[in-house]
C-alpha positions in Angstrom: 22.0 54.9 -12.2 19.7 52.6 -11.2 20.0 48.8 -13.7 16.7 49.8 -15.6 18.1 52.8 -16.8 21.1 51.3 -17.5 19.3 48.8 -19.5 17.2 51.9 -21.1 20.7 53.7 -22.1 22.5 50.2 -23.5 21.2 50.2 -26.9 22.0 48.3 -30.1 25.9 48.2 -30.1 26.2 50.2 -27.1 30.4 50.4 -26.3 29.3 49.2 -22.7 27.9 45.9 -24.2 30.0 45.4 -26.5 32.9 45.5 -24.2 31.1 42.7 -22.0 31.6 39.1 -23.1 28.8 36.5 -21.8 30.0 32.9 -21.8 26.4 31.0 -22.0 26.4 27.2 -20.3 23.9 24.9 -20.4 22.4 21.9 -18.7 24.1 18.7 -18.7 24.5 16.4 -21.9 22.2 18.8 -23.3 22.9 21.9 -25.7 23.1 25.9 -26.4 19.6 25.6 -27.5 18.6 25.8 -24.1 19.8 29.5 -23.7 19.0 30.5 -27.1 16.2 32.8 -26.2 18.8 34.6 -23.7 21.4 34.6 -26.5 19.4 36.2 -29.0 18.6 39.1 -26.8 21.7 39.4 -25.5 23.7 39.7 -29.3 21.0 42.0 -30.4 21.5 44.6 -27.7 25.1 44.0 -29.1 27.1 41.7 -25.8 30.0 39.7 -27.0 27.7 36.1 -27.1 29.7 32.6 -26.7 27.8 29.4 -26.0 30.3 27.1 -25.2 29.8 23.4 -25.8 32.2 21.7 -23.5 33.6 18.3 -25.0 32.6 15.3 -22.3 30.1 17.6 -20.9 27.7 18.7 -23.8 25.7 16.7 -26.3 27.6 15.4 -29.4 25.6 14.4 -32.0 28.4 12.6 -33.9 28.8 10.2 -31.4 26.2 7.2 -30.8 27.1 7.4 -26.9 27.9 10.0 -25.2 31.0 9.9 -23.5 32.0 11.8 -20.3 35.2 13.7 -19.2 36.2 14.3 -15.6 34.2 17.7 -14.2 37.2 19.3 -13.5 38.1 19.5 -17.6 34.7 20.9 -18.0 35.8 23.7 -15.5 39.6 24.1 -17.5 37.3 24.5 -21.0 35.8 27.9 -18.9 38.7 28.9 -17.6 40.5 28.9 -20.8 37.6 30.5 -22.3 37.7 33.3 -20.1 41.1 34.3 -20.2 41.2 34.5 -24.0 38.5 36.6 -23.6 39.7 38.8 -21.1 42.3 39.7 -23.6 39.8 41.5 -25.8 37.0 42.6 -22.9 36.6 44.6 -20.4 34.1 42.2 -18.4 32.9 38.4 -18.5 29.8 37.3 -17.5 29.5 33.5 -17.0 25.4 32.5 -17.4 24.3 28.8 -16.5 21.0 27.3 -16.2 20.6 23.8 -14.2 24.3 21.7 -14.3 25.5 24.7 -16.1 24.6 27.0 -13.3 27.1 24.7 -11.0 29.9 24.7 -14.0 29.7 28.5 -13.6 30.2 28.8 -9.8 32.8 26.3 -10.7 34.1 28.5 -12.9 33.9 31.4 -10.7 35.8 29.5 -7.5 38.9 28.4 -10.2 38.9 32.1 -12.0 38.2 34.5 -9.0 38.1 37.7 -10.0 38.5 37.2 -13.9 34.9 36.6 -14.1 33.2 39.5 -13.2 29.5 38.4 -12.7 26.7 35.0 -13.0 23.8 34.5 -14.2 22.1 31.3 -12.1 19.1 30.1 -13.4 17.6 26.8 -12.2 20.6 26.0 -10.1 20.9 22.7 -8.9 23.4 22.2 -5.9 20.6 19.9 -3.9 17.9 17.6 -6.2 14.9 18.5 -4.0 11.8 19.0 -6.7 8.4 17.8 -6.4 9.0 15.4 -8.7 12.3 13.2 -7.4 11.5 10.4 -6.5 12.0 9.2 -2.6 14.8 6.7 -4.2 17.0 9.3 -5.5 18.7 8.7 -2.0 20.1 5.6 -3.3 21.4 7.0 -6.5 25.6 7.3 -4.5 24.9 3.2 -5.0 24.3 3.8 -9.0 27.2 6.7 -9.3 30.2 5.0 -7.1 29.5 0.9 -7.5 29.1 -1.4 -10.2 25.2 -1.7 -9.3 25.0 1.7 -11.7 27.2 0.5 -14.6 24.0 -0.1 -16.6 22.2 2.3 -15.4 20.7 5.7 -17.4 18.3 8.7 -16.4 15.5 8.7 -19.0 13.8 11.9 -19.6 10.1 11.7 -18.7 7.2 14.1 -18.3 6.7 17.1 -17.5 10.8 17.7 -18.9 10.7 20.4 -17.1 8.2 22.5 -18.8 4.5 24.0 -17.1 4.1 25.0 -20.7 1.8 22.3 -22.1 2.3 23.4 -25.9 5.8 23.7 -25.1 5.8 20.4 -23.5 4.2 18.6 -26.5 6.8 20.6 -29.0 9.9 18.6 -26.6 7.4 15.4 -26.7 7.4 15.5 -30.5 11.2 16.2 -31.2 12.2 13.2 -28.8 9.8 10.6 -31.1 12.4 11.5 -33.7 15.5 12.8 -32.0 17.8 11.8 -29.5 17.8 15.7 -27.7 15.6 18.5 -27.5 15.1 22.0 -26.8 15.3 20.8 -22.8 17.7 18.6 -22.9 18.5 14.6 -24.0 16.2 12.0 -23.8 18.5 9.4 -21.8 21.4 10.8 -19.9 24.3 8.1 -18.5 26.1 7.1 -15.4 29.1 8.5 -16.2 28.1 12.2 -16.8 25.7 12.0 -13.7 28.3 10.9 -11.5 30.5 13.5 -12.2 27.6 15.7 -12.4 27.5 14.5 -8.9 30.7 15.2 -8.1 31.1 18.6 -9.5 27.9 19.7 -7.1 29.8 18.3 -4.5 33.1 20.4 -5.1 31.1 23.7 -5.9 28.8 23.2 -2.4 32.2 22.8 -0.1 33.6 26.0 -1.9 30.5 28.6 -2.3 32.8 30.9 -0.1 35.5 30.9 -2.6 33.1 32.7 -5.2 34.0 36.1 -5.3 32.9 37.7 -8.6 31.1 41.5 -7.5 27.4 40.6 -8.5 25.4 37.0 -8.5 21.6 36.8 -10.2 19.9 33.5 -9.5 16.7 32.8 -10.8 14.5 29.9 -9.7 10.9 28.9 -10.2 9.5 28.4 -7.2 7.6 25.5 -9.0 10.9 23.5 -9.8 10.5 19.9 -9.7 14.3 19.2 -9.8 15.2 21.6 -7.4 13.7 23.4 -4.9 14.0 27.0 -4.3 16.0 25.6 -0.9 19.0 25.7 -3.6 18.7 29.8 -3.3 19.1 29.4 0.5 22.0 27.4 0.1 23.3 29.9 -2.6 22.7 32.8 0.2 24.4 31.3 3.2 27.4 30.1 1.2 28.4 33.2 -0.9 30.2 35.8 -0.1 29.9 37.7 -3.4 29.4 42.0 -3.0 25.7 41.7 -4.2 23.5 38.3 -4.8 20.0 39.2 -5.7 17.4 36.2 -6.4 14.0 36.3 -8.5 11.7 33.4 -8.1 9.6 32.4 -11.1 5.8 32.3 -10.3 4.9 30.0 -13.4 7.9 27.6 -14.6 8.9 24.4 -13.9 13.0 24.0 -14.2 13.5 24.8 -17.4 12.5 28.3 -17.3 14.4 30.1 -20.5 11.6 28.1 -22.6 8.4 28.0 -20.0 5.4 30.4 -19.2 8.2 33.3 -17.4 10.6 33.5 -20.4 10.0 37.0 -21.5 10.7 37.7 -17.0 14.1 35.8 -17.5 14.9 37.7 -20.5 13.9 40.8 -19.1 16.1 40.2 -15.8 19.0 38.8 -17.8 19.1 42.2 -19.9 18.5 44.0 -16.8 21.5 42.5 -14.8 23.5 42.5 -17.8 23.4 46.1 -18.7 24.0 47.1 -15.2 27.4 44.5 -15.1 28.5 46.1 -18.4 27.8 49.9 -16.6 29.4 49.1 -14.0 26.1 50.1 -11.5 24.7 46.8 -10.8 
């Protein structure tokens, strides 16, 4: 059965979906609202949906400043996620997009075989996009001395949307709001640097990752990361099956952007043939 007709035969409440539980992460400081297009599809073909905000990791509203937690507790929130719900499914799925593409394969290297596929969108293991800046080199100076202490990434144009209605829409909720649909406005040292180091743990380990079936989509238009990141992805995998589908008309954040109904559609697609056991 090929993982279109699976996807034909999974309908609402299907025991195959229902059966699969999909742990949803999203991009750093930032919140579920980012995968909320994926989510809602997912549920209503009747997957076990959990978005999982990750204390020290995740946006808190409650708090004025954001305050970050060593990577490696980001990591023991999915692990401890996925063993409860191993208890009560036959299959997880782990889904990330951008930082929480690289908390998955995180994920994936500490859990092995209890997680049973990914989902990688915009995955960011090397910042490569059109738009970095040549000075991004120097960033190890911000992240590991005092030079960085009062240092913050402030979110700027495009934010990662080709969209321009879209892009307006995130313009307009950050005039009033400290986060948006793509992410916060100012993001600081402490969560980049161990941003930083949980890319650098996940990159020296890609060979540990050995979950049965990795999808990774990328927009070949990224301007974080380039779609060099599925190349690295490729050589340092050794999963059964790693499929890639680059995005013809996104920038990074492409679960909002011009190819969202595509990355629904391959989502579902992948999904249905994880929970079928055909993909």
């Amino acid at each position: 059965m090929s993982a279109r007709e699976s996807f034909d035969t999974a309908g609402v409440g299907h025991p195959a979906a229902r059966r699969t539980a999909v742990v949803l992460l999203h991009g750093l400081c930032s919140t579920p609202d980012e995968l909320r297009p994926v989510e809602s599809s997912l549920r209503s073909l009747g997957y076990a949906i959990h978005p999982l905000p990750i204390a020290g990791y995740s946006f808190d509203a409650e708090l004025a400043v954001q305050r970050a937690t060593p990577f490696a507790g980001w990591i023991d929130a999915i692990e401890q996620k996925v063993d409860a719900l191993r208890a009560t499914h036959d299959r997880v799925m782990l889904i990330g997009i951008s930082a929480g593409a690289s908390l998955a394969l995180g994920a994936a290297i500490r859990c092995g075989r209890r997680v049973d596929a990914l989902v990688l969108m915009s995955t960011t293991l090397r910042f490569d996009g059109w738009s970095v800046p040549r000075r991004q080199f120097f960033l190890p100076l911000a992240f590991y001395t005092p030079l960085g202490r009062f240092w913050k990434y402030r979110e700027r144009p495009p934010y990662g949307v080709k969209n321009e209605r879209v892009r307006a829409w995130i313009e307009r909720e950050l005039r009033t709001r400290r986060i948006s649909s793509a992410g916060a406005s100012v993001i600081g040292i402490a969560h980049l640097r161990e941003h930083d180091r949980l890319i650098r743990h996940v990159r020296a380990r890609l060979a540990q990752v050995v979950c049965e079936d990795v999808l990774a989509l990328h927009a070949r238009e990224d301007e974080v990361a380039s779609i060099a990141n599925l190349d690295i992805l490729a050589r340092g995998l050794r999963c059964a099956s790693f499929r890639t589908v680059i995005l013809g008309n996104s920038f990074h954040m492409i679960t909002i952007d011009n190819d969202r109904q595509q990355v629904i559609r391959e989502t579902l697609e992948f999904a249905a043939a994880v929970a079928h056991g055909t993909a």
